[in-house]
C-alpha positions as CSV (number, residue, x, y, z in Angstrom):
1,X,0.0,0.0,0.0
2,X,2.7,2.1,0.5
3,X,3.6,2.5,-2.6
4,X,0.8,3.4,-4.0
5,X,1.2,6.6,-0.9
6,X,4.5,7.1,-2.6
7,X,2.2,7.8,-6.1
8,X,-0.2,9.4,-4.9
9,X,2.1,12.4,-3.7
10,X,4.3,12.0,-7.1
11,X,0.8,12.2,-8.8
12,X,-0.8,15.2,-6.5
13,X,2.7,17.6,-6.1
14,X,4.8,16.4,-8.8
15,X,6.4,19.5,-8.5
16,X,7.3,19.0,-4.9
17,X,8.9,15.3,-5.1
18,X,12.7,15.6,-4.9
19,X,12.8,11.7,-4.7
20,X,11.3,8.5,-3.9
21,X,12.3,5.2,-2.9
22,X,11.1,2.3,-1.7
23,X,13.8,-0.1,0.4
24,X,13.7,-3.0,2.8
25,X,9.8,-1.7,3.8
26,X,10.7,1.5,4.5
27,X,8.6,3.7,1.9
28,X,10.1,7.2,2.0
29,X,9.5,10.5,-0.2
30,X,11.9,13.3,-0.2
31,X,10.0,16.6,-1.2
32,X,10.7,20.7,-0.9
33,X,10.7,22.3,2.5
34,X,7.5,24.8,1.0
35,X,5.5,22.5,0.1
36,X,5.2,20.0,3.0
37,X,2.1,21.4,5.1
38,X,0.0,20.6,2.3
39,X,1.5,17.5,1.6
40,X,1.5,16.5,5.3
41,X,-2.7,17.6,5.5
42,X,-3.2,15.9,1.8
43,X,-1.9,12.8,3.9
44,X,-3.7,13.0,6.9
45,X,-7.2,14.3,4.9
46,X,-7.2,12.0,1.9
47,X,-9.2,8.7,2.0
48,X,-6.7,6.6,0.6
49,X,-4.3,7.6,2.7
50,X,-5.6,8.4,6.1
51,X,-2.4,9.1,7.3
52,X,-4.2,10.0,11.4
53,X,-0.8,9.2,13.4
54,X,2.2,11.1,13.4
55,X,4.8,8.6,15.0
56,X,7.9,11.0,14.4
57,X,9.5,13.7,13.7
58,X,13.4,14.4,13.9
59,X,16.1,16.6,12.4
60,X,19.6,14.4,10.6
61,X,22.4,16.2,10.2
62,X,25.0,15.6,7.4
63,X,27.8,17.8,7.9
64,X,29.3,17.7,4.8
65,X,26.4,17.2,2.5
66,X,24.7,20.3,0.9
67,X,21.9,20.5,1.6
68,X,23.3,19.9,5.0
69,X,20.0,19.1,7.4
70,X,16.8,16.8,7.1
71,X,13.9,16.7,8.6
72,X,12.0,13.5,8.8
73,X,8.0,12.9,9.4
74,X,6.9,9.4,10.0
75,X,3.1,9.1,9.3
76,X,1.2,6.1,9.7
77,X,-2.3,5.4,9.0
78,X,-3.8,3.4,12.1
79,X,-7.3,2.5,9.5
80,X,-5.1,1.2,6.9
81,X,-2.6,0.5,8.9
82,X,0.8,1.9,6.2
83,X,3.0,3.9,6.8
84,X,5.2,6.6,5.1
85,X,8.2,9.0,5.6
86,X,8.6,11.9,4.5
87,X,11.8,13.7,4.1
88,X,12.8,17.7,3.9
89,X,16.1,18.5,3.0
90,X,17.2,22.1,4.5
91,X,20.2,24.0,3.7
92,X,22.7,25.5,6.7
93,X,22.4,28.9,6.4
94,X,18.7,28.8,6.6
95,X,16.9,25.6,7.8
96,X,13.6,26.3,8.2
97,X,10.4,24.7,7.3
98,X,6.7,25.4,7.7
99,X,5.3,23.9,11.2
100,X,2.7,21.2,11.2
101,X,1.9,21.7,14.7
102,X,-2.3,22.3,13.7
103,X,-2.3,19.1,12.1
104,X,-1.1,17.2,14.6
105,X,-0.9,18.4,18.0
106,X,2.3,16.0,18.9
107,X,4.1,18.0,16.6
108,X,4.8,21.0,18.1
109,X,6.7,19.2,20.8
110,X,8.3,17.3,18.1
111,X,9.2,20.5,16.7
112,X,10.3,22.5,19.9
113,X,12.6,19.2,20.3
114,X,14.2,19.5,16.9
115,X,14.9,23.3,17.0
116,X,16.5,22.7,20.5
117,X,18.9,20.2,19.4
118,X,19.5,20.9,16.0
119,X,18.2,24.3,15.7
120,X,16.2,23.9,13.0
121,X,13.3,26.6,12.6
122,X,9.5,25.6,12.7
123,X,7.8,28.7,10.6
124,X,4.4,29.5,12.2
125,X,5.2,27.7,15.9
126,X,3.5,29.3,18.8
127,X,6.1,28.6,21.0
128,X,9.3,27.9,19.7
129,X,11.5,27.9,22.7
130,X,13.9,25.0,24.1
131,X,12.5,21.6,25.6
132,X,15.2,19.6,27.1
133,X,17.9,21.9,27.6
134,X,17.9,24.8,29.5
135,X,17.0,28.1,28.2
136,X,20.5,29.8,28.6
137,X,21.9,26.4,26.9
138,X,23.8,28.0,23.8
139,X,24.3,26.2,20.4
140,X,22.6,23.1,19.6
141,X,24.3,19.8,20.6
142,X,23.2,17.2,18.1
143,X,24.6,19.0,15.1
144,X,27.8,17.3,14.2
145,X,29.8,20.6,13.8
146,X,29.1,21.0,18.4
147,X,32.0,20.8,19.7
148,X,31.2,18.0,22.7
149,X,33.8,19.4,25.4
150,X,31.9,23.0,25.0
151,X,31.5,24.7,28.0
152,X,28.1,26.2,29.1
153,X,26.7,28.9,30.7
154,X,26.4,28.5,34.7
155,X,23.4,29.4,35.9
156,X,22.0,29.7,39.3
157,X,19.5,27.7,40.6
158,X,15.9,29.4,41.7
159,X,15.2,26.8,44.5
160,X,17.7,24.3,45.6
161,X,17.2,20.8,44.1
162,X,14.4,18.9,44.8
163,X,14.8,15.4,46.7
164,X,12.3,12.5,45.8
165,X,13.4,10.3,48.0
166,X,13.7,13.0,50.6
167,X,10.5,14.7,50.4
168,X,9.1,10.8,50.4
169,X,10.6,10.1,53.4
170,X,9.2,13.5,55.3
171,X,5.8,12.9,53.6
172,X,5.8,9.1,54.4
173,X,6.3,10.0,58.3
174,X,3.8,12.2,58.0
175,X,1.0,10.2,56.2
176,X,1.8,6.5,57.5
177,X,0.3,3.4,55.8
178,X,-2.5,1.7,57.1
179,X,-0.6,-1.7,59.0
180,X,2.5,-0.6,59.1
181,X,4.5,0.4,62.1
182,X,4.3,3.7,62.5
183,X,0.6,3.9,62.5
C-alpha cells in the first residue's frame, strides 16, 4: 500500500517530489521544505491515505552534504494501517520549514525538540522555545559541527534541588500506611 502513498504524492505535487524510494519496507519521499504542510494535511485528509498518526518527527544532520539538514516525518495510518516518511532536506544557512503543529498536535513538541537540538526553525510555531535543555543552553548539541567538550553557561539555581526520595521520606512519616508500624 505504500507504494501506492509514494504515487499518490508524485501524482498530487509532482512539482514537490525531490525523490522517492522504496527499500527493505521503508517507503520514504523526499520533497521541498515549501510544500510539506500541504503535503502533510493531503496525507492526513485523503481517503486513501488516512495518514491520522504522526509517530515521528526528527532533524539528521549531514555535515558535509549540501543540503546539510533533514527533517524526517513518519506518518502512519492506524485505518489502513501503512506507513510513510517523508523527508525535507534544508540548507545551513537557513533551515527552516513550515510547522505542522495544527495538524497534529504532537508535533509541536516534536518541533520545539528538533529546534533545541539541531536548531532547525518551525515557521508558524507558537512557541518555539527549548524543551530539554535549558534556556540559557547555547548552540545546539546534536549538530555534528558542536564541539562535545563546550563549555556552558552557569546558571543559578531558583530553589535548591528537589529530593524525591527526601520529600518521600518527610511525607511518608507524615502520612503513615495503614498496617504498618508507624501507624
Amino acid at each position: 500500500m505504500a507504494k501506492k502513498l509514494i504515487a499518490l504524492v508524485e501524482r498530487k505535487f509532482s512539482d514537490a517530489v525531490l525523490d522517492v524510494h522504496s527499500r527493505l519496507g521503508q517507503d520514504t519521499v523526499t520533497v521541498e521544505a515549501e510544500f510539506l504542510p500541504a503535503i502533510i494535511q493531503y496525507l492526513r485528509d485523503d481517503e486513501s491515505a488516512k495518514m491520522d498518526f504522526l509517530r515521528l518527527v526528527t532533524g539528521v544532520d549531514y555535515l558535509t552534504r549540501t543540503p546539510r539538514f533533514d527533517v524526517v516525518y513518519v506518518l502512519y495510518s492506524t485505518t489502513h494501517k501503512h506507513m510513510l516518511t517523508v523527508r525535507v532536506p534544508l540548507p545551513a544557512d537557513n533551515p527552516k520549514v513550515g510547522s505542522i503543529h495544527e495538524l497534529y498536535q504532537c508535533a509541536g513538541w516534536f518541533e520545539r525538540e528538533v529546534w533545541d537540538f539541531y536548531g532547525i526553525d518551525f515557521e508558524g510555531h507558537p512557541d518555539m522555545r527549548r524543551v530539554l535543555n535549558y534556556e540559557e543552553f547555547e548552540g545546539h548539541p546534536l549538530r555534528k559541527d558542536y564541539d562535545k567538550q563546550r563549555a556552558q553557561p552557569r546558571i543559578d539555581l531558583l530553589d535548591r534541588e528537589r529530593d524525591s526520595v527526601e520529600e518521600f521520606y518527610e511525607y511518608s512519616k507524615k502520612h503513615p500506611a495503614a498496617g504498618s508500624r508507624e501507624s
